[in-house]
C-alpha positions, 0 to 999 in steps of 0.5 A, spaced: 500 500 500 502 506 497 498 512 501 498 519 497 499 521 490 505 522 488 509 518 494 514 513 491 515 506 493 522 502 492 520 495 489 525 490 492 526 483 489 528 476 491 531 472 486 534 465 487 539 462 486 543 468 488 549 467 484 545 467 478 549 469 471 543 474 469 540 478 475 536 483 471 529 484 471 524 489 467 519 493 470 512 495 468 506 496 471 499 494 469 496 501 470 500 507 468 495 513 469 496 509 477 502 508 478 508 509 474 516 505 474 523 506 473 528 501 471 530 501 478 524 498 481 521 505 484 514 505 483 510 513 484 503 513 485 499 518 480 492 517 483 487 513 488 486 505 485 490 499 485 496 497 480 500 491 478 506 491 478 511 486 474 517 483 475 520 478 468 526 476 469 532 478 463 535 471 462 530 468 457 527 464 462 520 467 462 519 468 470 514 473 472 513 475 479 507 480 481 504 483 487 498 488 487 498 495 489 493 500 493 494 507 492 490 509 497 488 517 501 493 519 507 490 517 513 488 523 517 488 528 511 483 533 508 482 534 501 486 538 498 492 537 504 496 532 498 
């Protein structure tokens, strides 16, 4: 869960084994008027709503991790503080 637009959130993977020859991922999400990612794994929220962030492994191998995200209201927050 993200809370407030515009807060960014550093995605962190665990890839196994750990001494694999090609480490890298690619990023992306579903939704990018959502949330938008970098190459680096660091995920902005745009707007209230869930995304699907995505993680496919560089190596040919065709693995994909994912997990949903919520961007929701700041708790405590009136309208118009974000």
């Amino acid at each position: 869960m993200i809370e407030g637009i515009g807060t960014p959130m550093q995605m962190k993977l665990f890839m196994s084994p750990y001494n694999a020859t090609d480490r890298g991922v690619v990023w992306s999400v579903d939704d990018e008027s959502v949330a938008t990612i970098t190459t680096n794994g660091l995920l902005t929220a745009k707007k209230y709503g869930k995304v699907t962030v995505s993680a496919q492994t560089r190596d040919g191998s065709g693995i994909v991790a994912t997990c949903q995200i919520t961007v929701t209201k700041v708790t405590g927050a009136e309208e118009g503080d974000e």
